[in-house]
Structure formats: structure tokens, C-alpha cells
N, C-alpha and C positions, 0 to 999 in steps of 0.2 A: 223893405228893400233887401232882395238878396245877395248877401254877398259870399262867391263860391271861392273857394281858397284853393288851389291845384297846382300839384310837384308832379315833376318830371324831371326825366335824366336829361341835361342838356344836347341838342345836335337837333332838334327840329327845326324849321327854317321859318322866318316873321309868316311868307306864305301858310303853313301848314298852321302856325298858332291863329292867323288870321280866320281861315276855313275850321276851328275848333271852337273857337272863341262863338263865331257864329252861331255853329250849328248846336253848341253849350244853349247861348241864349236862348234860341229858338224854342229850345226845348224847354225853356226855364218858363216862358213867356204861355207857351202852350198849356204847361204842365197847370202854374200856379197862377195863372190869369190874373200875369201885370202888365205893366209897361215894360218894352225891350230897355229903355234908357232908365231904370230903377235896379236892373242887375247889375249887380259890378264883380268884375272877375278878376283873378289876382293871379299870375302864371308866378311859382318858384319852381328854379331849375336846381336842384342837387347832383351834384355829381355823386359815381359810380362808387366813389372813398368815403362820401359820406352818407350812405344807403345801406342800408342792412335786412336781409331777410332770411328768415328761416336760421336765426345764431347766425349765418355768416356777409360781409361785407360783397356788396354784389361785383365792386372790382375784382375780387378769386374766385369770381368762379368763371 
């Protein structure tokens, strides 16, 4: 069973997670030849305060 664990900066809309989540699957299904209902996908959203890349916090920049 795979389960994908995926962070984003919050502001995407249920539509756009809806149309990700899918086309995630799709791929999952194709890729690793399972059933679509044996993927399970987990959305966490992090804000901009608590993200950091490259040393710095991606809210300053």
C-alpha cells in the first residue's frame, strides 16, 4: 500500500488538491501496478514561517 506524504504552502483550493490528488494517483497506479484505492495520500500544508530553504525562511524572501 502506498502511502505518499506531501507539504505545501497553504492557498491551493479543495478543487486544485482534488485535480492533484488524482492525477498523483494515476500515476501511482500506473507506475507501481496497484489498485487506485490501496494509495493513500496525506496533504500537509506549512506555512511560509515555517519553511526554510537554502538558510533562509521562505517568508523573507
Amino acid at each position: 500500500m502506498p502511502i505518499l506524504r506531501l507539504e505545501m504552502h497553504p492557498g491551493r483550493t479543495p478543487e486544485q488538491k482534488r485535480a492533484f490528488v488524482r492525477e498523483v494517483t494515476r500515476v501511482v497506479v500506473e507506475t507501481l501496478v496497484c489498485p487506485p484505492e490501496s494509495v493513500d495520500i496525506v496533504i500537509s500544508e506549512v506555512s511560509r514561517e515555517d519553511w526554510a530553504k537554502a538558510g533562509k525562511l521562505v517568508a523573507d524572501k
